[in-house]
VOLUMRO-755421 format. One line per 5 residues: number of its first residue (from 1); their letters; for each residue y, x, z of C-alpha. Coordinates in Angstrom, 2 decimals. Layout:
# VOLUMRO-755421
NUM> a> Y,X,Z; ...
This chain:
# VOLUMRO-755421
1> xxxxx> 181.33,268.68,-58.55; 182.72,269.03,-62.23; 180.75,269.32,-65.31; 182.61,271.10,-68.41; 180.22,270.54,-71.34
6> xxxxx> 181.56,273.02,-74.31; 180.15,275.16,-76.89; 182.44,277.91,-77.11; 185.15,279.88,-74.97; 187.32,281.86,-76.24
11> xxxxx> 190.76,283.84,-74.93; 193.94,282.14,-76.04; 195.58,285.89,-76.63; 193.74,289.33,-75.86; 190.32,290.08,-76.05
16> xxxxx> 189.41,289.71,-72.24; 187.62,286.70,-70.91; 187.74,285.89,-66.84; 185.58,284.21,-65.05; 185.92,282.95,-62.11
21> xxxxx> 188.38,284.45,-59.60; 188.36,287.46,-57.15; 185.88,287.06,-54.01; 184.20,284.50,-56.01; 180.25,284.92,-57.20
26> xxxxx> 179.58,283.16,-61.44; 175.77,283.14,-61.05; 173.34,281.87,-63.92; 171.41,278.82,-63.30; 167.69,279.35,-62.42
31> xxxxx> 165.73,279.21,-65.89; 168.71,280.00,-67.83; 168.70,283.36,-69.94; 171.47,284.80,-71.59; 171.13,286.56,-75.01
36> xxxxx> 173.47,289.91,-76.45; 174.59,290.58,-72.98; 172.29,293.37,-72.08; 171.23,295.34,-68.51; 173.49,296.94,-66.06
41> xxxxx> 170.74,299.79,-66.72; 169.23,298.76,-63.21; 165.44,298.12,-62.71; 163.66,296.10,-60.15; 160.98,299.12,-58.21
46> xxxxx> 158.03,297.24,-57.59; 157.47,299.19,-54.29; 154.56,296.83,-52.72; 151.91,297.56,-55.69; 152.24,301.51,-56.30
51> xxxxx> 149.57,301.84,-59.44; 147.08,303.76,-59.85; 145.45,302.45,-62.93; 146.25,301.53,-66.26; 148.38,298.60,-67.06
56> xxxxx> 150.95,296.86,-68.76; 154.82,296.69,-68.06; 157.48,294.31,-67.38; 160.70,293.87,-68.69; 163.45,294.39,-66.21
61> xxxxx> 160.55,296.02,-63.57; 160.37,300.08,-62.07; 156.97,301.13,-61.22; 155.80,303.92,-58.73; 152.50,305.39,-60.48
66> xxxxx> 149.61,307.32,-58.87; 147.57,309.12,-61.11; 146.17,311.47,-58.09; 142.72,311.66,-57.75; 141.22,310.66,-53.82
71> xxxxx> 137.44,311.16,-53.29; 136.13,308.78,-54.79; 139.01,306.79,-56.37; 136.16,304.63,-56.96; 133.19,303.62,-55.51
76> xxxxx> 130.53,301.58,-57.18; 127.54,300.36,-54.20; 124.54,301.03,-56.51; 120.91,298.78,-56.41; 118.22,298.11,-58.94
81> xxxxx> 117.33,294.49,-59.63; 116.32,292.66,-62.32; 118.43,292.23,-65.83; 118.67,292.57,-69.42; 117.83,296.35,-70.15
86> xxxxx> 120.50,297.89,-72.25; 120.34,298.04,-75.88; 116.51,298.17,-75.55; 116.90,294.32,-75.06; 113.96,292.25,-72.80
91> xxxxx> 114.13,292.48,-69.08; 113.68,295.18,-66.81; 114.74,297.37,-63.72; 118.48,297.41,-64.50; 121.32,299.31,-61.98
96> xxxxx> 123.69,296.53,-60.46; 127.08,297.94,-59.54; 128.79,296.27,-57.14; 126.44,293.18,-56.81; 126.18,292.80,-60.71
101> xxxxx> 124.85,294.18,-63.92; 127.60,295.70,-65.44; 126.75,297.28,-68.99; 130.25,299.02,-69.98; 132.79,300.04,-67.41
106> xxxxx> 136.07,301.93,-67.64; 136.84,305.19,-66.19; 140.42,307.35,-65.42; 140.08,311.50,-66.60; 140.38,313.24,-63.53
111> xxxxx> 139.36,310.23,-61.17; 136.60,311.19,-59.15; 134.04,307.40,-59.35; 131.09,307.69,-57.00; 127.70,305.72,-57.40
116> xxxxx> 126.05,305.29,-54.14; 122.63,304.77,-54.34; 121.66,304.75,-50.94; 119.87,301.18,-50.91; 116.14,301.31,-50.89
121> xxxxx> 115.68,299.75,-54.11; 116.77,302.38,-56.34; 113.81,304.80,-55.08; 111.93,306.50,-58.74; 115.66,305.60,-60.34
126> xxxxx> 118.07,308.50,-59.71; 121.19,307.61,-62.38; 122.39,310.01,-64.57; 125.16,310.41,-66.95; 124.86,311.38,-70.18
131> xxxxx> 126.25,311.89,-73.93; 123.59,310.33,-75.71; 122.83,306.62,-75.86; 119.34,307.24,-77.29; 116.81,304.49,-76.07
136> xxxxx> 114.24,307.65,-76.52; 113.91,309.17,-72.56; 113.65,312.73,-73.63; 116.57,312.37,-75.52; 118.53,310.47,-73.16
141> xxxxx> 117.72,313.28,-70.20; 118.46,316.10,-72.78; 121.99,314.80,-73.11; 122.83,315.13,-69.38; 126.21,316.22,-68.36
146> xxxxx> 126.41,318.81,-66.04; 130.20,319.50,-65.77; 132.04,317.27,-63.36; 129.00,316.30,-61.58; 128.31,316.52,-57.93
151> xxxxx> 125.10,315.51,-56.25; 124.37,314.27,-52.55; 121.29,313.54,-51.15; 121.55,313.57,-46.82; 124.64,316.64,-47.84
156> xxxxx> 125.17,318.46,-50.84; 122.06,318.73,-53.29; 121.73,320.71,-56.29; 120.53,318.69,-59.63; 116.90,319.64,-59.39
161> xxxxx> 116.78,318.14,-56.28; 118.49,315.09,-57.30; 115.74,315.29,-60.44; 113.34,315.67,-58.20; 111.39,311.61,-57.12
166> xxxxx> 109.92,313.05,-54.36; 113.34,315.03,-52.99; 115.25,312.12,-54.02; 113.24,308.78,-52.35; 112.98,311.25,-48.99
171> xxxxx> 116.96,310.50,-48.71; 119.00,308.56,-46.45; 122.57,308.92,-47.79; 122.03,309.56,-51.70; 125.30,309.77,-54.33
176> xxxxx> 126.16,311.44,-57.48; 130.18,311.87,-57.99; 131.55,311.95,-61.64; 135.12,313.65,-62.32; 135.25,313.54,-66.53
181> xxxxx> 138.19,315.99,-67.07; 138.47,314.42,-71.21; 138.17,311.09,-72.78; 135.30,310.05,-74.91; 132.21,307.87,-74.13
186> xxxxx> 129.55,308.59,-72.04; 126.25,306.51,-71.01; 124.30,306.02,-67.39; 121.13,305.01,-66.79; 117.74,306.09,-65.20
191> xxxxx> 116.43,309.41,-65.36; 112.98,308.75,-65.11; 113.38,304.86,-67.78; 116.53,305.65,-69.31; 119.61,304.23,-70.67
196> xxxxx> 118.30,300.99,-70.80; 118.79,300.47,-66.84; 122.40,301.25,-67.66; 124.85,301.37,-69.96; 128.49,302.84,-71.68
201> xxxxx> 131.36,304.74,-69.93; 134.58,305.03,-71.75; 137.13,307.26,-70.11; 140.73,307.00,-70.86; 143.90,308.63,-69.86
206> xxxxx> 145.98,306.55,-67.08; 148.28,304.86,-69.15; 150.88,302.22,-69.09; 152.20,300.21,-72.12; 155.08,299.37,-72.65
211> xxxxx> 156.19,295.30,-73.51; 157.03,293.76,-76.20; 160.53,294.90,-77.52; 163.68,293.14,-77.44; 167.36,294.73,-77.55
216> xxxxx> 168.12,295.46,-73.59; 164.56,295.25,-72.47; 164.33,298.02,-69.73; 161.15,299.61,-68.23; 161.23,302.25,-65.47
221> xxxxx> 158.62,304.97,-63.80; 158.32,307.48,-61.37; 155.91,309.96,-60.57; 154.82,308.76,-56.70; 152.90,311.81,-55.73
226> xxxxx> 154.13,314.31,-58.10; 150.99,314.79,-60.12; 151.96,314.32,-63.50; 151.29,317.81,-64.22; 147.99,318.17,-62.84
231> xxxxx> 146.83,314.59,-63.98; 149.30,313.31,-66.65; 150.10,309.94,-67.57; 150.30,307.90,-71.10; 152.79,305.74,-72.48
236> xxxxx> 151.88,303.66,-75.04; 154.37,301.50,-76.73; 153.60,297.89,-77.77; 151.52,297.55,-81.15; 153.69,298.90,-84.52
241> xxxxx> 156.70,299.80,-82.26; 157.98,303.24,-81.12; 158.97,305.24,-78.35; 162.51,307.94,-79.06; 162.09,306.79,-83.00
246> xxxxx> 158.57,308.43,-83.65; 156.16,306.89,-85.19; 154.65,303.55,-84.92; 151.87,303.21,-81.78; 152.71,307.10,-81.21
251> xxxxx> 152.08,307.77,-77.41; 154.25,309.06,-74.91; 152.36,311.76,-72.75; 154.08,312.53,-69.11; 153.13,316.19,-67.88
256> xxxxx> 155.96,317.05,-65.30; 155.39,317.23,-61.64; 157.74,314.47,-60.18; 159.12,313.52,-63.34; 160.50,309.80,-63.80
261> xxxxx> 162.26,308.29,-66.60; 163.47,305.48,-67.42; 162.96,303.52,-71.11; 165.21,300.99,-73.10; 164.23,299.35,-75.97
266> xxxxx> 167.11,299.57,-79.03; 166.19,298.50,-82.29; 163.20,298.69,-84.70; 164.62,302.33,-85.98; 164.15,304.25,-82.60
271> xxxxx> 162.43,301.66,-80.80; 162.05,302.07,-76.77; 164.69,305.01,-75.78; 164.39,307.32,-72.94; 168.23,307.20,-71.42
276> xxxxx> 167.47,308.71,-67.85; 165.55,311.47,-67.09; 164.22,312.92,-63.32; 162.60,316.13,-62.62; 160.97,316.52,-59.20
281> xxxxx> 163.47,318.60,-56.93; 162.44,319.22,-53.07; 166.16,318.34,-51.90; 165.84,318.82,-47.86; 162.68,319.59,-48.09
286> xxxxx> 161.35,322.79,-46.10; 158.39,323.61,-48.58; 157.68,327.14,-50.20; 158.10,327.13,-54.23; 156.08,330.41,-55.63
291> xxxxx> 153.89,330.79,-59.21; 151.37,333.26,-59.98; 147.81,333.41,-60.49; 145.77,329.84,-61.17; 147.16,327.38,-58.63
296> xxxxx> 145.22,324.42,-57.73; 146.40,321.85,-55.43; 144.53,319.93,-51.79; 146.36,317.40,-50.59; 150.07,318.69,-49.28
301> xxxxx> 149.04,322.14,-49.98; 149.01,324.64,-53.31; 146.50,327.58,-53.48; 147.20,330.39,-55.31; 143.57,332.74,-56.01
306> xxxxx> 144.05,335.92,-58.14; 140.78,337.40,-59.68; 143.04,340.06,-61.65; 146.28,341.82,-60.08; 149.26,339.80,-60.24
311> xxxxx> 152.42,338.36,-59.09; 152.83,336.08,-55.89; 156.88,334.79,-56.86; 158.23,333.32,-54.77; 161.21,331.20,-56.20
316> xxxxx> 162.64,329.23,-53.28; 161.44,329.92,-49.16; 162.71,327.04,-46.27; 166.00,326.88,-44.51; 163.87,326.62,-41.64
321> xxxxx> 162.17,330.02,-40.81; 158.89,328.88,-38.89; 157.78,326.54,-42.27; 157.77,330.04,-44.99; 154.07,331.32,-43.87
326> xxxxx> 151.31,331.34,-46.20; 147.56,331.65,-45.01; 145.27,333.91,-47.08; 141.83,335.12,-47.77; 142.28,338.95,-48.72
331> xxxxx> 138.91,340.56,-49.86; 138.31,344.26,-51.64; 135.89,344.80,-54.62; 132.52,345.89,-52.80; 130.82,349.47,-53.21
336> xxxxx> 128.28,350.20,-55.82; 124.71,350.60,-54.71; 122.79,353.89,-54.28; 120.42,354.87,-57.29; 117.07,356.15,-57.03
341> xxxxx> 115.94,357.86,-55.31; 115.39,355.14,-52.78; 119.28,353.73,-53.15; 120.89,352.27,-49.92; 122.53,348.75,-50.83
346> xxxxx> 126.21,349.14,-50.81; 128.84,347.65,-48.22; 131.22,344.65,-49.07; 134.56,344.90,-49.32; 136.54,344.53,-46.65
351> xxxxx> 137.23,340.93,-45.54; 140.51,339.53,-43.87; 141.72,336.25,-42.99; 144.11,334.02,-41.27; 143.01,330.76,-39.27
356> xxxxx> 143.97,328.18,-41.42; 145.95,326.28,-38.86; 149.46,326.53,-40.52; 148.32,324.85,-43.88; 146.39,322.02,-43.28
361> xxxxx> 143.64,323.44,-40.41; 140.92,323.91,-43.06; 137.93,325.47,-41.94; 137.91,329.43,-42.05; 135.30,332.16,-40.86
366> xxxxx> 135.28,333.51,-36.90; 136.71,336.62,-38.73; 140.50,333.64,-38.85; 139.98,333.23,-35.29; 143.56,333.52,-33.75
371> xxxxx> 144.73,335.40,-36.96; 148.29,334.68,-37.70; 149.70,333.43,-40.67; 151.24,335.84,-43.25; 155.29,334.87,-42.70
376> xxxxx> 156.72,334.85,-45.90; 160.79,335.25,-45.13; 162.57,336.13,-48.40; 162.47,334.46,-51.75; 160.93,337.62,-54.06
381> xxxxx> 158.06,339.16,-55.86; 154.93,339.72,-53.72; 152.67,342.06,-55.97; 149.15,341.36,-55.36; 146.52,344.11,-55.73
386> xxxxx> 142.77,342.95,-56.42; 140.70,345.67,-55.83; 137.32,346.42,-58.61; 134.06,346.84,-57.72; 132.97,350.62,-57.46
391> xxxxx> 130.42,351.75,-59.89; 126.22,352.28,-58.86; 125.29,355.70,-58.26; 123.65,357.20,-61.26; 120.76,358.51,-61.27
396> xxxxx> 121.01,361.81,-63.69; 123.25,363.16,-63.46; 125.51,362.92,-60.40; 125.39,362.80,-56.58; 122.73,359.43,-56.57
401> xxxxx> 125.49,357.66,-54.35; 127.27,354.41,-55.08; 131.42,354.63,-55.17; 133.47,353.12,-52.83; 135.57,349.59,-54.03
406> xxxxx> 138.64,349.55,-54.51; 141.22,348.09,-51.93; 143.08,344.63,-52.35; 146.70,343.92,-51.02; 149.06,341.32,-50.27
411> xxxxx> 152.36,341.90,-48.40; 151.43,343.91,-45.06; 147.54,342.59,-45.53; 145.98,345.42,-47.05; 141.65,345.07,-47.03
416> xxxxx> 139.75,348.53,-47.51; 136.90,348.68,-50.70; 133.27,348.55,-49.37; 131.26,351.68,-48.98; 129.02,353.01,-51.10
421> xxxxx> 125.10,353.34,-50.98; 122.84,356.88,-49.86; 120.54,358.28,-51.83; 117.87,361.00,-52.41; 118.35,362.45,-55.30
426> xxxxx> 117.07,365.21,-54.99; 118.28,365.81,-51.39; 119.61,363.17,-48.65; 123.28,361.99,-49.91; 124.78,360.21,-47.40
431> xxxxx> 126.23,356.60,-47.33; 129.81,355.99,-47.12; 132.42,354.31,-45.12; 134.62,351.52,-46.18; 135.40,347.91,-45.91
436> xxxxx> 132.03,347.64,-44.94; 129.59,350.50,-45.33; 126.77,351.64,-47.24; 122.91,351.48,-46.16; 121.32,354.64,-45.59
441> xxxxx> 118.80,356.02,-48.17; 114.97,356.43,-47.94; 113.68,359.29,-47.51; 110.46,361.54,-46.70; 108.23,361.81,-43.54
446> xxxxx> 110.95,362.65,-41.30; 112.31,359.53,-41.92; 115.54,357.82,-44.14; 119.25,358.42,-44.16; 121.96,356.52,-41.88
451> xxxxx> 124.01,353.48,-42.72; 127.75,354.37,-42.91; 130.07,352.64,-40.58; 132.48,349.94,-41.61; 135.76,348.77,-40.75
456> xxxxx> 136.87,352.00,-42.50; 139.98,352.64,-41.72; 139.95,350.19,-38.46; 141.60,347.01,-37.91; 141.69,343.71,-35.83
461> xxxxx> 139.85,341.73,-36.07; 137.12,343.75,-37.87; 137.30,343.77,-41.69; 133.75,344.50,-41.75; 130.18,345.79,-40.65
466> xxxxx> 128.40,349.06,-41.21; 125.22,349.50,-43.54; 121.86,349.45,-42.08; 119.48,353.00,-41.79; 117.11,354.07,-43.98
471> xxxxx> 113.22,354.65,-43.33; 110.51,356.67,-45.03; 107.12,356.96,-43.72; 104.04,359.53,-44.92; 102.56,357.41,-47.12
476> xxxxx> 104.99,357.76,-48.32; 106.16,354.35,-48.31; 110.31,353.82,-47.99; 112.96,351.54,-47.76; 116.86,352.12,-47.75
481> xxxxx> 119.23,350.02,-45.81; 121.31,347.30,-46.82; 124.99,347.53,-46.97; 126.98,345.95,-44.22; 128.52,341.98,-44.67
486> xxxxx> 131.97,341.03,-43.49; 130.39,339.06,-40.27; 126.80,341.07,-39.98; 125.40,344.46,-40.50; 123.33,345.28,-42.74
491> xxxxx> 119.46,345.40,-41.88; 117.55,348.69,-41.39; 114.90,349.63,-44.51; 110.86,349.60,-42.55; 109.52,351.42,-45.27
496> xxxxx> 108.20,349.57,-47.89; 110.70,346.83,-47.89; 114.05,347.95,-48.01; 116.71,346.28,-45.86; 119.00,343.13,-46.70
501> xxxxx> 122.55,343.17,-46.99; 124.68,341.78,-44.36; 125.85,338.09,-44.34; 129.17,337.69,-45.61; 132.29,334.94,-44.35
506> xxxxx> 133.01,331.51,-45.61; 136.24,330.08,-45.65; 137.03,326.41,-46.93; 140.71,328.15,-48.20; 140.69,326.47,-51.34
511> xxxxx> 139.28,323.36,-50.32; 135.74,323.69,-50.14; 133.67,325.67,-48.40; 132.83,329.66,-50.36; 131.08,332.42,-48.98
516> xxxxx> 131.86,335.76,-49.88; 131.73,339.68,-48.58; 127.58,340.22,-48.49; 126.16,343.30,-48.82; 124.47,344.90,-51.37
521> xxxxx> 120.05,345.17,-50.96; 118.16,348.09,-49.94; 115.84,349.42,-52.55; 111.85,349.85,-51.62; 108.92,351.59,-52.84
526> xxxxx> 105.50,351.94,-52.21; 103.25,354.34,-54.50; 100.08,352.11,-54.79; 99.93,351.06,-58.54; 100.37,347.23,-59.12
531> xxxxx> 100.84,346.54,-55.39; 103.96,344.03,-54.59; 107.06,345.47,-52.76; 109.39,343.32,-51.33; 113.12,344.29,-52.21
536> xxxxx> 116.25,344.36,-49.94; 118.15,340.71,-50.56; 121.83,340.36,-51.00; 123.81,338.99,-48.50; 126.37,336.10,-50.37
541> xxxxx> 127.98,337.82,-53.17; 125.92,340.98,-52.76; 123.19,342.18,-55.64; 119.70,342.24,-54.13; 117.90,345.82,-54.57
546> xxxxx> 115.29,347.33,-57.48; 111.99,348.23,-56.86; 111.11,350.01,-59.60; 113.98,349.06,-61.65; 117.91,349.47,-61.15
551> xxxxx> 119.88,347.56,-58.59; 122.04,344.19,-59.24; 125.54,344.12,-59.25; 127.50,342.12,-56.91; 129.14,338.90,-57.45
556> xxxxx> 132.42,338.87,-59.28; 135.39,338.02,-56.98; 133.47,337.91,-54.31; 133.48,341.54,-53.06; 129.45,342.01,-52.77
561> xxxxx> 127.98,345.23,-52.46; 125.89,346.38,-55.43; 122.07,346.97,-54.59; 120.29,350.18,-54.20; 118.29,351.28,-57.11
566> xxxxx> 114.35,352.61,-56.58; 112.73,355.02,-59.56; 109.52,353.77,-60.82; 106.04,355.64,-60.49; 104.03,357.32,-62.42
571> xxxxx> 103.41,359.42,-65.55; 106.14,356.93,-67.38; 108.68,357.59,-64.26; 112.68,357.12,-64.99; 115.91,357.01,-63.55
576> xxxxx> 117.43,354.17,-62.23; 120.82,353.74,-61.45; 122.63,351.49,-58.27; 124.12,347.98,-58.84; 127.75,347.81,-59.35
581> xxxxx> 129.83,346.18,-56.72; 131.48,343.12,-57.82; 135.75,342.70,-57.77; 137.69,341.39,-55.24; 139.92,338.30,-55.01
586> xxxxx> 143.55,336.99,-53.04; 143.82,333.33,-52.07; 147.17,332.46,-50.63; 147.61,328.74,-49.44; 151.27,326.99,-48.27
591> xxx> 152.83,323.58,-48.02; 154.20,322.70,-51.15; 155.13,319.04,-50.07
């Protein structure tokens, strides 16, 4: 082997410079580095290390980047031992997490970090988070977030129970889940001792910064699960430099789905430059593309819920027929309750569903059982009807009943408003069909109105359940019947008490688990001043009934019936009018990758 030891080569004549000859491979010793010759524009994708947190790039390196959430992204296994107490100072009961004290830790927006507390030693110490870092307890607890914050103590707990010592020591599987949607600082510590068992939070944006700059540096991302736009990422360039010549430490923020770009760093003017640019397109992919009303995402699948008529759009359906179906949740605003006299609860609007199978096989109501989904087959504009809530019977004037919902509508799914509520004013006005229908009034010795039937007009499987009958006795003592539920009727008035309104259907649709479609409360009365009467209850989503006093509305979105309304007693005796019935909603679901 030759050595040629030179400084410079240069052509003889021309401006071209060959080396080597055809078939033959001029590599750069190991070590070496060459300077002014630049990138081919090529990156190296780190494939085995996809990230998911924040970090710092490499020259010459691509980078796959998850800023998805996953339940939890993070776990931290949560005991109490003994430590230096936060910013109180001396020792104490602190929370070790993970097997240590750890007195400031970092958090991602959107990231969903779990402290399990399940060990025995954290009994009397339920954590908290919240804004203040006040070493005064009633300060500390006032400060307590409640947004972003899910409780679990042996299944899903409310905060008062998780408040609660007694509630909370009685657990076997106890964790609070924290999703902080902005950046800021936050504290944890010990509701019942406070911060000082704990300590700081700082959430941050997922972001990744950029190297140092040098002419032909090259840095490369992609969006790996196309979530940029629901979770965005940060790029920060290295301290006093720039990113497409803005100014000095200016970030970079990344909020298009699938987007990847890749950055090359110039000169001090512009700094790093953005020369290639992706968007996220589906190529063979056999997904649905659609907008309209707020779309959230669960795993694979989008969900499109309208509270308000709209526009399902869709842009773009598969090549592949059986893939363009969409499941759905179709529910009509319920009926408004009857008003006093002795209102019947109002039905809920009628209820319709698919199984759930063809998007993911989430969990839907027996009312899904076997229920297609809605085939989708052209790429156009699906209007989308959400039906209102009918207005509460009133008292003076008018008829005393409740009006019917109004209908909501997708496609060829099409599910009837809920029936409206009797009433006795001054004569027996009947309850009315619909979706599901109305409870019966109460009414005089001969006894109390009938419910109205449901399912109004019919189809399979049922949309709904009729409203129960009302009962008077000659006390006279009455109570109306509840309005029917999507899955169960509503309950007959047994005069005092008037009857409850029928359960409604859950469906996990969007994720997790909702209930809606309960009827609205009967109303009751009994004459005997001062004495107690118990009112008609509201099936989920449906108002509960007056006694003495007007009747709630029903739930918005949810299509509840509205309650009945009862007229007080005595020489101050007024009108009271029925609970309105609350609005109806359209969830659509699909594969979107």
């Amino acid at each position: 082997m030759s050595t040629i030891k030179v400084n410079t080569i240069e052509t003889r004549t021309g401006s071209t410079l060959t080396l080597g000859k055809s078939g033959d491979t001029v590599s750069i010793a190991s070590g070496a580095s060459t300077s002014g010759m630049g990138r081919t524009g090529a990156v190296d994708w780190q494939t085995s290390s996809i990230k998911t947190e924040s970090f710092t790039g490499v020259n010459g390196e691509g980078y796959f980047i998850d800023t998805s959430d996953g339940t939890p992204f993070k776990n931290y296994t949560t005991t109490v031992a003994t430590g230096t107490l936060y910013l109180v100072g001396g020792s104490g009961n602190v929370f070790n997490l993970d097997g240590s004290q750890q007195t400031a830790i970092t958090m991602l927006a959107n990231k969903t970090y779990r402290f399990t507390q399940s060990n025995s030693s954290n009994d009397g110490h339920q954590l908290i988070i919240s804004t203040s870092n006040s070493t005064t307890l009633g300060t500390f607890q006032a400060g307590i977030v409640s947004s972003g914050i899910t409780y679990y103590i042996d299944g899903s707990a409310t905060q008062s129970n998780w408040l609660n010592t007694t509630t909370f020591n009685a657990g076997t599987t106890r964790y609070i889940e924290y999703k902080p949607s902005s950046t800021g600082t936050y504290y944890f510590g010990c509701y019942n001792h406070g911060i000082g068992m704990g300590g700081a939070i700082t959430v941050s944006k997922q972001t990744m910064t950029l190297p140092a700059g040098s002419a032909g540096a090259i840095v490369a991302i992609q969006d790996y699960k196309n979530t940029f736009d629901t979770n965005n990422l940060q790029i920060n360039p290295a301290s006093g430099e720039k990113i497409n010549g803005g100014v000095a430490d200016g970030p970079l923020v990344i909020s298009t789905e699938g987007q990847g770009i890749t950055f090359v760093y110039v000169d001090t003017t512009v700094g790093w430059k953005s020369v290639q640019e992706n968007e996220f397109t589906s190529g063979g992919s056999l997904n649905i593309e659609a907008t309209g009303g707020t779309i959230t995402t669960c795993g694979n699948f989008k969900i499109h819920t309208f509270t308000s008529p709209g526009t399902f759009c869709v842009s773009r359906v598969s090549p592949n027929a059986p893939e363009n179906v969409i499941d759905y949740v179709v529910v009509a605003g319920g009926g408004g309750g009857g008003a006093s006299n002795h209102g019947g609860g109002a039905g809920a609007g009628g209820y319709r569903e698919s199984a759930g199978t063809s998007t993911g096989s989430y969990s839907a109501s027996p009312l899904g059982s076997c229920v297609s989904a809605l085939a989708i087959p052209s790429a156009t504009a699906y209007p989308v009807t959400v039906g209102a809530g009918g207005a509460g019977g009133i008292a003076s004037p008018g008829t005393g009943k409740g009006t019917n919902g109004s209908d909501s509508v997708i496609s060829s799914i099409t599910s009837s408003g809920g029936g409206g509520g009797g009433s006795s004013l001054p004569t027996l006005v009947a309850a009315v069909a619909g979706g599901s229908g109305g409870g019966g009034t109460g009414n005089s010795p001969a006894g109390g109105g009938s419910g109205a039937s449901g399912n109004t007009p019919p189809v399979s499987p049922p949309q709904g359940t009729a409203g129960g009958n009302g009962a008077g006795s000659a006390g006279p003592a009455y109570g109306a019947g509840g309005g029917g539920g999507a899955t169960v009727a509503g309950s007959n008035g047994t005069a005092p008490k008037g009857g409850d309104g029928g359960a409604g259907a859950t469906s996990s649709i969007t994720g997790s688990a909702v209930a809606r479609a309960g009827g609205g409360g009967g109303s009751s009365y009994r004459p005997a001043p001062g004495s107690p009467v118990p009112v008609g209850a509201g099936g989920t989503g449906g108002g509960a009934a007056g006694s003495f006093s007007c009747g709630v509305a029903g739930t918005v979105n949810t299509g509840g019936g509205g309650g009945g309304a009862e007229r007080c007693s005595g020489p101050v005796c007024s009108a009271k009018n029925g609970g309105a019935g609350g609005s109806g909603v359209v969830i659509v679901r699909y594969r979107y990758q």
